[in-house]
C-alpha positions as CSV (number, residue, x, y, z in Angstrom):
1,X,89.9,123.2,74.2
2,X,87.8,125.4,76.8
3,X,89.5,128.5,77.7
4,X,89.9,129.3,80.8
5,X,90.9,133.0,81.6
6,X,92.3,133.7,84.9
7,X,92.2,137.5,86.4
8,X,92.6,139.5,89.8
9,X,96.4,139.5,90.3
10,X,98.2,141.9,91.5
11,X,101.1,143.5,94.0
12,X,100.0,143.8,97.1
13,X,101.6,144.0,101.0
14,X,101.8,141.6,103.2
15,X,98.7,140.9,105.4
16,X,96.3,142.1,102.5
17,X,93.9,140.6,100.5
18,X,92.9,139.6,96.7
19,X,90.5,137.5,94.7
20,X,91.3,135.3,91.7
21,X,88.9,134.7,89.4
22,X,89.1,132.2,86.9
23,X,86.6,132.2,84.0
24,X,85.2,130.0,81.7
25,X,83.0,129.9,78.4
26,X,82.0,126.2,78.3
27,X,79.5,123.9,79.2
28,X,79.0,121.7,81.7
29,X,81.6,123.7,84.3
30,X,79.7,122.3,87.3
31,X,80.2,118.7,86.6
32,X,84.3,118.8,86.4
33,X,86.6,119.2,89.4
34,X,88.7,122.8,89.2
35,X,91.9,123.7,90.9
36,X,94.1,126.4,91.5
37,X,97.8,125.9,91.4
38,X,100.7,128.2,91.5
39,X,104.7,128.6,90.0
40,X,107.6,130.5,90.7
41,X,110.4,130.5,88.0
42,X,112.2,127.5,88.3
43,X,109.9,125.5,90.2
44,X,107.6,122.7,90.0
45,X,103.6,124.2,89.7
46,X,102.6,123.7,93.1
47,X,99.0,123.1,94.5
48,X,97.2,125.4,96.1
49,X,93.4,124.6,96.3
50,X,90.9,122.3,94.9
51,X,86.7,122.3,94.8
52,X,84.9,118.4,94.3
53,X,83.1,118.9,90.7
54,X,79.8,118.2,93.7
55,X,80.6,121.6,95.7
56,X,80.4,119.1,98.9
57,X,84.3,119.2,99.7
58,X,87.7,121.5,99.6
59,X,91.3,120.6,99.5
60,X,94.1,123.1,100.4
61,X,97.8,122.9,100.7
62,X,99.1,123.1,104.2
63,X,100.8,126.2,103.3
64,X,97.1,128.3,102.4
65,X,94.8,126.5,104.9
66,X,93.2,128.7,106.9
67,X,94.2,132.0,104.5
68,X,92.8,131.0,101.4
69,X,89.0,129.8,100.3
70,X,88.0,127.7,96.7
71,X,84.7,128.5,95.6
72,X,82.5,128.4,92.4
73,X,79.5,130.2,90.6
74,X,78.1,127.4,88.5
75,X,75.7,129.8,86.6
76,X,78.5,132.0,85.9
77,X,80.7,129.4,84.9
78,X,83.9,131.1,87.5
79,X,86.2,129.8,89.8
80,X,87.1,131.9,92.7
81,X,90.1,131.9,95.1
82,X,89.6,134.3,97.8
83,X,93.2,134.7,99.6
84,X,93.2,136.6,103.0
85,X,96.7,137.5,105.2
86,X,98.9,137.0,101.5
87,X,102.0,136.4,102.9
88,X,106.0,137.1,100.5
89,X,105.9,133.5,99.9
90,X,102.6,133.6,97.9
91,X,103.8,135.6,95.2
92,X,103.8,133.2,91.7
93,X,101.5,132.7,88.8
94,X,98.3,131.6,89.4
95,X,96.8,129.5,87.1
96,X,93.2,127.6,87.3
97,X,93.0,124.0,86.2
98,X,89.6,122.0,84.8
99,X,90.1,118.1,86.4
100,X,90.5,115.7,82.9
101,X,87.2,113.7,83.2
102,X,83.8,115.0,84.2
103,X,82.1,114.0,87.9
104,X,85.9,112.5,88.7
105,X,87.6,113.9,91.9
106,X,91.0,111.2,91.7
107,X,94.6,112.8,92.2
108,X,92.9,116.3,93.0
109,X,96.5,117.5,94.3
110,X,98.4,116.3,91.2
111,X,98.6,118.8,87.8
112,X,98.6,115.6,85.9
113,X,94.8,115.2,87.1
114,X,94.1,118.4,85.0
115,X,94.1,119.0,80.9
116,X,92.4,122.1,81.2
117,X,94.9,125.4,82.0
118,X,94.3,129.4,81.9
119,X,97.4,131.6,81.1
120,X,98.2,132.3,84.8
121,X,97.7,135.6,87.1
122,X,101.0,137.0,88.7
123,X,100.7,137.7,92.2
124,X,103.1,139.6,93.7
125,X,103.4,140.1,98.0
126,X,105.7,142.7,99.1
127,X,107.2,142.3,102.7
């Protein structure tokens, strides 16, 4: 499998900022769909953001819209999640997803879409 190797957690106080980065060492990263998602202990991964394998369209969960941004650096093969205002309720591990097929965009909100995980990034937001 391609690893994928998540980094840029951290604790942090409410209202600040951090950046995920989520990187990758194999080929073809710009044709697949990538995702963040996110878990607290003893719940279901949740989904944060997602980036259309094209670049051309974003999907966020209501609960980040507006705070957090999905982007990519094909050439670098790295995911980024830019979160702004981090609010308690943020704090879980982070973990980036590769979509199953290449140039395939279905289920985009759903961890069964994605065969590809990194180890996860603990974000922690103190009130």
């Amino acid at each position: 499998q391609v690893p994928l190797v998540e980094s840029g957690g951290g604790l942090v106080q409410a209202g600040d900022s951090l950046r995920l980065s989520c990187r990758t060492s194999g080929r073809f990263f710009s044709d697949y769909t990538m995702a963040w998602f996110r878990q607290t202990p003893g719940q279901e991964r949740e989904f944060v953001a997602a980036l259309h394998w094209r670049g051309d369209n974003t999907y966020y969960s209501d609960s980040v819209k507006g705070r957090f941004t999905i982007s990519r650096d094909n050439p670098e093969n790295t995911l980024y999640l830019q979160m702004n205002n981090l609010k308690p309720e943020d704090t879980a591990v982070y973990s980036c997803a590769r979509h199953q097929l290449p140039k395939y965009s279905t289920g985009v909100t759903d961890a069964r879409s994605y065969t590809t995980w990194g180890q996860g990034t603990q974000v922690t937001v103190s009130s």
